[in-house]
C-alpha positions as a Python dict, from the first residue, in 0.01 Angstrom:
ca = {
    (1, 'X'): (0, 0, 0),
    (2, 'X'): (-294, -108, -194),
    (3, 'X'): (-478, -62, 163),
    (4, 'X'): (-383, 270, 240),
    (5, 'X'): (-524, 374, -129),
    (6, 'X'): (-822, 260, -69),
    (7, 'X'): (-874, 396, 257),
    (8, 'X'): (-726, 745, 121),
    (9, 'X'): (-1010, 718, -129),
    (10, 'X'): (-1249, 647, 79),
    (11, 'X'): (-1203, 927, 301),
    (12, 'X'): (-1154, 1175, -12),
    (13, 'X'): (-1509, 1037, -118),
    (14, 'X'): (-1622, 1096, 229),
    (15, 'X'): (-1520, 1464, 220),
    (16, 'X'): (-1637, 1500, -123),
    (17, 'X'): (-1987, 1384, -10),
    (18, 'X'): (-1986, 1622, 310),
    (19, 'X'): (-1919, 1924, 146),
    (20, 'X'): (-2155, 1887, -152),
    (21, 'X'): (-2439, 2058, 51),
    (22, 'X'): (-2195, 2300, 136),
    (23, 'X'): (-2130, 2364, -226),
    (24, 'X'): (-2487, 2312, -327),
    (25, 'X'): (-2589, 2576, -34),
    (26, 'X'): (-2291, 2820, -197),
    (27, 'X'): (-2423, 2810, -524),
    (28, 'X'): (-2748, 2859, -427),
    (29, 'X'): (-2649, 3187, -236),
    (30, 'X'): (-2467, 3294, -536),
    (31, 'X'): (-2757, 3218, -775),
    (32, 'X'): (-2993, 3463, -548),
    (33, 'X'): (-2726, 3704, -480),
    (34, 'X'): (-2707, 3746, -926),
    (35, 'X'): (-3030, 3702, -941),
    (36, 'X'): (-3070, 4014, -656),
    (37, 'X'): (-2833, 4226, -883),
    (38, 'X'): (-3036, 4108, -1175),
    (39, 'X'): (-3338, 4237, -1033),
    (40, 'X'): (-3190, 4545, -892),
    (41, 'X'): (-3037, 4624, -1220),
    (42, 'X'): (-3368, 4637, -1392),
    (43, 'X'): (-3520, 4811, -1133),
    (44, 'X'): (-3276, 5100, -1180),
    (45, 'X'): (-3308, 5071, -1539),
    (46, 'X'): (-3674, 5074, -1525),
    (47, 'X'): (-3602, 5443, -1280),
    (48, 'X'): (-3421, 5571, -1527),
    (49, 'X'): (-3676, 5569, -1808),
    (50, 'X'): (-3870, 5876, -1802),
    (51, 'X'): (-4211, 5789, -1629),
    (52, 'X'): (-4444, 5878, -1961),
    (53, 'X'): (-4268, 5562, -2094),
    (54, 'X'): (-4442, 5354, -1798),
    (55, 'X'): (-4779, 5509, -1887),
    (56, 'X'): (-5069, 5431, -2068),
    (57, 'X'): (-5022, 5729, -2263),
    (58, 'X'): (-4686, 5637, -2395),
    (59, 'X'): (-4837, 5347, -2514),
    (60, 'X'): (-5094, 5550, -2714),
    (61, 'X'): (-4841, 5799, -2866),
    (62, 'X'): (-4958, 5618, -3191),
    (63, 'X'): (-5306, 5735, -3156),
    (64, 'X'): (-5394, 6072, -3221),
    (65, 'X'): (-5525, 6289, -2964),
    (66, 'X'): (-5831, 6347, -3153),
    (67, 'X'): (-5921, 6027, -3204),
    (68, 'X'): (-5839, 5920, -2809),
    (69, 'X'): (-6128, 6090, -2724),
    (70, 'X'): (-6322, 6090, -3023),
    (71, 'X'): (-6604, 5911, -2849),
    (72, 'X'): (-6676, 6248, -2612),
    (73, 'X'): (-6819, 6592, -2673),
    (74, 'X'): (-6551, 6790, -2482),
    (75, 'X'): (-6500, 7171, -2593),
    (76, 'X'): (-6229, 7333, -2730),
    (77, 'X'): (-5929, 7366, -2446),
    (78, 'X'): (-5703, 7522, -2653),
    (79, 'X'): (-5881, 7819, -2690),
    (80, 'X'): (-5966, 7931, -2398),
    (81, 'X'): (-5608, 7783, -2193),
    (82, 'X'): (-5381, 7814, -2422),
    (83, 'X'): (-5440, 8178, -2481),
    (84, 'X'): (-5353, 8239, -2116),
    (85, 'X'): (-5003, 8244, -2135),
    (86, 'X'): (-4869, 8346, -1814),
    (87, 'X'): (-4975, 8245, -1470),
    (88, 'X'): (-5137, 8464, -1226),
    (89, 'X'): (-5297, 8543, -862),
    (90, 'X'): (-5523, 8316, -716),
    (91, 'X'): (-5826, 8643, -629),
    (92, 'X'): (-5840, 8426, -278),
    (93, 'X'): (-5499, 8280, -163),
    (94, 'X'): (-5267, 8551, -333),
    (95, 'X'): (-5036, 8251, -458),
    (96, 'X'): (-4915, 8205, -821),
    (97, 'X'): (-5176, 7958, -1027),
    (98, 'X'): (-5219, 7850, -1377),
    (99, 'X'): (-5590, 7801, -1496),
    (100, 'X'): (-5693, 7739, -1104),
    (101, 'X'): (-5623, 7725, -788),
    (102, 'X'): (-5606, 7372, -642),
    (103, 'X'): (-5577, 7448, -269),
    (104, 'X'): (-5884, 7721, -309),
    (105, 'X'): (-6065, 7471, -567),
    (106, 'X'): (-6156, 7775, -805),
    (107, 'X'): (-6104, 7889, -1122),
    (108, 'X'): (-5876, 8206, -1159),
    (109, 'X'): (-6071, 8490, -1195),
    (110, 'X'): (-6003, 8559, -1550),
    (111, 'X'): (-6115, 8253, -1692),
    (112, 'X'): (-6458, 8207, -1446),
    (113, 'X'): (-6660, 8321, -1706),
    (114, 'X'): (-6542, 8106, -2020),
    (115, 'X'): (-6478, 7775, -1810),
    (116, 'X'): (-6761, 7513, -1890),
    (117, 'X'): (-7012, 7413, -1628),
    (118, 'X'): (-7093, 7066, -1549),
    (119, 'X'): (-7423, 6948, -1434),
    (120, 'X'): (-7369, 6576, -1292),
    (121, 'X'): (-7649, 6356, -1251),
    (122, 'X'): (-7561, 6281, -852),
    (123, 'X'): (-7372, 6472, -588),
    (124, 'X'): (-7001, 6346, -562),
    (125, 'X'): (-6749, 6315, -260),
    (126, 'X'): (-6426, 6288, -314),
    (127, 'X'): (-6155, 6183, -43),
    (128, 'X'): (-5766, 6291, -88),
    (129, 'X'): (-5483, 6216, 84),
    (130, 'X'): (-5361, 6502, 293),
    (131, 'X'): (-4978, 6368, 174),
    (132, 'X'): (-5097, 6346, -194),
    (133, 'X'): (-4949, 6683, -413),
    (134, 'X'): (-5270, 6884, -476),
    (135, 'X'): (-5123, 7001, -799),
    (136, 'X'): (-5160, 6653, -885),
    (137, 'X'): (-5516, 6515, -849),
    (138, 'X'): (-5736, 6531, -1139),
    (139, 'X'): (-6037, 6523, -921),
    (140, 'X'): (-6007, 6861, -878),
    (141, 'X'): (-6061, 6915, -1200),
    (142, 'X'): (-6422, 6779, -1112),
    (143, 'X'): (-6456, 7026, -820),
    (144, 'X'): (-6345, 7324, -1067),
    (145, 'X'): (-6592, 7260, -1318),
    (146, 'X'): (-6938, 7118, -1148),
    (147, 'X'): (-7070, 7245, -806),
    (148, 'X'): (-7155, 6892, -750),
    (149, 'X'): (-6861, 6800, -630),
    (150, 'X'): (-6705, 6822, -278),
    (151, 'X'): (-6316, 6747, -201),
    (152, 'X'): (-6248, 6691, 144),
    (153, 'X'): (-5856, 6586, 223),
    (154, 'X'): (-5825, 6327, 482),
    (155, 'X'): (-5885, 6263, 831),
    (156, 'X'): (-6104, 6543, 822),
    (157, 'X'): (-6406, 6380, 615),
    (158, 'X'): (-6801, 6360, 688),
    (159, 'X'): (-6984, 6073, 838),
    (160, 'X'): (-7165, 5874, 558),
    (161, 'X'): (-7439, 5686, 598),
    (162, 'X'): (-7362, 5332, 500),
    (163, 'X'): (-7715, 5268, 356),
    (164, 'X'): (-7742, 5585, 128),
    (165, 'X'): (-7395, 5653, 0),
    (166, 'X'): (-7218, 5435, -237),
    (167, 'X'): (-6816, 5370, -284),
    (168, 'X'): (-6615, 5365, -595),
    (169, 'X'): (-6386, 5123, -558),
    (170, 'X'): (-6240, 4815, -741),
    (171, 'X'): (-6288, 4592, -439),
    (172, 'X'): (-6492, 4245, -556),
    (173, 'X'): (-6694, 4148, -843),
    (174, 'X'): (-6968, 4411, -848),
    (175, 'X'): (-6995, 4700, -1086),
    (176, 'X'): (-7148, 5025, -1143),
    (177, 'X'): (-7366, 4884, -1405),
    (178, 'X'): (-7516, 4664, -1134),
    (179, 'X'): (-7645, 4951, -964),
    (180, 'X'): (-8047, 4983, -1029),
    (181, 'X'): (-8245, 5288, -1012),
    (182, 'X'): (-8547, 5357, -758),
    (183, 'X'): (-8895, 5324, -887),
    (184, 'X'): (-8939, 5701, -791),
    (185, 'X'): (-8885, 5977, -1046),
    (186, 'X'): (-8696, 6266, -1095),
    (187, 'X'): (-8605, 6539, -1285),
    (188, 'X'): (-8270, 6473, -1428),
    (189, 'X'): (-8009, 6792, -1419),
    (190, 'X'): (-7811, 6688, -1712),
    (191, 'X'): (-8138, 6675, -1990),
    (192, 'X'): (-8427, 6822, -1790),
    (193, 'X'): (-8645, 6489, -1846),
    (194, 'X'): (-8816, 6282, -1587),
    (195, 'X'): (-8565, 5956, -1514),
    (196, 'X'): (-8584, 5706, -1232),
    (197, 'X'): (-8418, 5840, -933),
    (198, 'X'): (-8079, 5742, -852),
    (199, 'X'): (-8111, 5430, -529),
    (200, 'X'): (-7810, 5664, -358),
    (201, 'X'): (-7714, 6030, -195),
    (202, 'X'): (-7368, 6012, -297),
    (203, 'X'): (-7094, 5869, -441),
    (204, 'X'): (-6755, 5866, -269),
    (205, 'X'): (-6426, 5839, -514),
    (206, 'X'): (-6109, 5829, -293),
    (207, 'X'): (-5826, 6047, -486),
    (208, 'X'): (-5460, 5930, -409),
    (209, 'X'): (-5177, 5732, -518),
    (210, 'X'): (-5256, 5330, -458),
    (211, 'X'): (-4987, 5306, -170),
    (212, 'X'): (-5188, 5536, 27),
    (213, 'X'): (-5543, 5473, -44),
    (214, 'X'): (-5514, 5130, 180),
    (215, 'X'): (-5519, 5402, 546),
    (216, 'X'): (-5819, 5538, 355),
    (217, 'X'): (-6021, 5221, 310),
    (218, 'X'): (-5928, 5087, 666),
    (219, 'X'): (-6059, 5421, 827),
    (220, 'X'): (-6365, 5276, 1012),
    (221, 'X'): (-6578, 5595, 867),
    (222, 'X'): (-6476, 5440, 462),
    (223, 'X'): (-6443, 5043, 615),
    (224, 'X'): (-6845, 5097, 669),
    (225, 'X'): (-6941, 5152, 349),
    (226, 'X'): (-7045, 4831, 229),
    (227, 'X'): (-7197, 4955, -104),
    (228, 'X'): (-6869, 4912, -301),
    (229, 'X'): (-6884, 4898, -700),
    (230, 'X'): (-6582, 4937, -945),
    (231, 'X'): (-6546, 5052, -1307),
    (232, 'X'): (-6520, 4784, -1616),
    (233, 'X'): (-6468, 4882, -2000),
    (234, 'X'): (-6238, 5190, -1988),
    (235, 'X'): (-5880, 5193, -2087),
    (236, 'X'): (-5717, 5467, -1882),
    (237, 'X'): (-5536, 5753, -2079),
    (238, 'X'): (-5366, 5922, -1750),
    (239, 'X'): (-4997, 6010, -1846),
    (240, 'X'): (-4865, 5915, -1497),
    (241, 'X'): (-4775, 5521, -1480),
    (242, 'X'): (-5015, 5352, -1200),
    (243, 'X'): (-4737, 5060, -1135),
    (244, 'X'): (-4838, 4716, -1053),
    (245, 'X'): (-5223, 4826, -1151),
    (246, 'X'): (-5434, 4692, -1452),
    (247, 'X'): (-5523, 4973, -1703),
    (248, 'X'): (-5837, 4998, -1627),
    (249, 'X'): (-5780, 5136, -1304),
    (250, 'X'): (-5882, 5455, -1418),
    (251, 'X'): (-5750, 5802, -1267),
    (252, 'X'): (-5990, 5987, -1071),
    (253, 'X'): (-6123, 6263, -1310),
    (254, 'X'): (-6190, 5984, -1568),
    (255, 'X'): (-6395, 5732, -1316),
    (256, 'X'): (-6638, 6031, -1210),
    (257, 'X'): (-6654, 6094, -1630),
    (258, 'X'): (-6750, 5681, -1648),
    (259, 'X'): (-6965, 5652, -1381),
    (260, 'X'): (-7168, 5979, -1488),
    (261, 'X'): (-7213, 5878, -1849),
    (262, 'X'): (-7278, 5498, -1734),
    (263, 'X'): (-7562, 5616, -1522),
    (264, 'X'): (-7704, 5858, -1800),
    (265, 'X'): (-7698, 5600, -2103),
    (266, 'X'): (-7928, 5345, -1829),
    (267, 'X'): (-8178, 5586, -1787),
    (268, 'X'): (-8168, 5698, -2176),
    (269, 'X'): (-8059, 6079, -2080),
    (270, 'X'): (-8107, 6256, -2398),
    (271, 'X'): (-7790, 6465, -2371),
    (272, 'X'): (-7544, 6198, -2204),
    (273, 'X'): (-7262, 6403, -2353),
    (274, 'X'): (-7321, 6740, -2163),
    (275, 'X'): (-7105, 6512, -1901),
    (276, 'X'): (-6796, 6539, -2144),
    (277, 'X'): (-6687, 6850, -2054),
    (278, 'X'): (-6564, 6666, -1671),
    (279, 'X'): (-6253, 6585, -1938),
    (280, 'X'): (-6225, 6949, -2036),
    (281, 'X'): (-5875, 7036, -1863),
    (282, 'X'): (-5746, 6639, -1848),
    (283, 'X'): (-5776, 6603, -2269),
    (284, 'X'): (-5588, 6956, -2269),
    (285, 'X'): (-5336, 6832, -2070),
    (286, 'X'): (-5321, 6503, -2226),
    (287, 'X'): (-5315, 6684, -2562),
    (288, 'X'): (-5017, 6936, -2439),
    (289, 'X'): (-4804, 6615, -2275),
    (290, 'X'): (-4845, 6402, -2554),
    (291, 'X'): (-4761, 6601, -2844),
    (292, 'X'): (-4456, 6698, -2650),
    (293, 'X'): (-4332, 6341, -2653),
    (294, 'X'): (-4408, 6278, -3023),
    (295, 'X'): (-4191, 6581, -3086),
    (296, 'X'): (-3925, 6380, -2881),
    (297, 'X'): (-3963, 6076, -3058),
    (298, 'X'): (-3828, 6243, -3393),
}
């Protein structure tokens, strides 16, 4: 009797010790599985907040629009955009437009005159993403306001030449600052002074969201340019939330704006501000969005 206990123990033991991987390998699945709806959950939580609460500007609502750009000379938006009112007829395309047309790249006839015009210290390229909204890009505000700047939407880009054009891109350890002028002179377009010339012909910026810039940079025509700098010291103020990025991955209208004035403060322009006005429709809208969401708070 005492034998057969023993041996029913023993085998209970036995089965207790064979199955405990089992068991460990079950909880283990069940630990990932709530772990999975864990992660899912927040995910869908984090959807359903409204994107300006993912956004650097969100984060600002504290900090008054004036003061957000308080360190720029940008002029007055409000007068000439605001008083627009309604949209109209892009003079080119026919199609309905509000300040300008972003698939001619000009201003709408009516406000052509009044619009500020931006001389830039080098000539600028910038690449979009034929799948990228054009309504979206704030590089064309660049194209809208300085003839210095070119927007081609990709495939169809130029052939750079690796050793005179220069790519801004936060790839590596160098920066724009690094960058050193020529010993030749030039006049400069911004103040009308003699500065040291500028070592490049042009500056490429590459306009899309980050999931599609990577077919961009692996095009063999982009993949050549070995001159590659990014942008330090800014905090961006875009309202759209860059997810996964640092904040000082900047949106495109506001690296041109930092690499211009970057460039003009080294070679001691005398009107480094005249550059401001790059920010002229980006503050407006920054100003429109987030006084909208301060009303929204209360």
């Amino acid at each position: 009797m005492g034998s057969s206990r023993r041996s029913k123990s023993a085998v209970d033991k036995k089965r207790a010790h064979e199955g405990a991987p089992q068991l460990l390998s079950s909880a283990h699945q069940l630990f990932r599985r709530l772990k999975d709806v864990n992660v899912k959950a927040a995910m869908s939580e984090e959807r359903k907040r409204p994107s300006i609460t993912r956004s650097p500007l969100y984060e600002n609502l504290s900090l008054p629009v004036s003061e957000a750009f308080c360190d720029w000379d940008i002029s007055d938006a409000s007068s000439i955009l605001g008083g627009q009112g309604e949209r109209q007829k892009c003079g080119r395309c026919g199609r309905s437009r509000m300040w300008f047309c972003y698939g001619c790249m000009i201003p709408l006839e009516s406000l052509r005159a009044v619009l500020p015009k931006v001389k830039l210290p080098f000539r600028i390229d910038i690449i979009r993403h034929a799948h990228e909204a054009a309504g979206r890009s704030t590089g064309i505000h660049a194209a809208i306001l300085s003839e210095d700047v070119h927007i081609h939407t990709y495939p169809d880009i130029p052939e750079y030449d690796p050793c005179r054009t220069v790519l801004i891109f936060p790839d590596g350890e160098a920066t724009f600052e690094s960058i050193r002028a020529t010993e030749r002179q030039t006049v400069c377009p911004v103040c009308g002074n003699l500065h040291q010339a500028f070592p490049y012909d042009r500056i490429v910026f590459v306009d899309c969201c980050w999931t599609q810039t990577r077919r961009i940079i692996l095009d063999e025509r982009i993949s050549a340019l070995h001159n590659r700098v990014g942008l330090k010291g800014r905090i961006s103020l875009f309202w759209r939330p860059q997810r996964t990025r640092n904040p000082d991955h900047l949106a495109t209208i506001e690296a041109i704006h930092q690499a211009c004035s970057v460039w003009l403060l080294s070679q001691k322009c005398q009107r480094p501000h005249r550059v401001d006005n790059l920010l002229f429709f980006f503050k407006y809208m920054y100003d429109k969005i987030s006084n909208r969401y301060r009303e929204s708070e209360h």
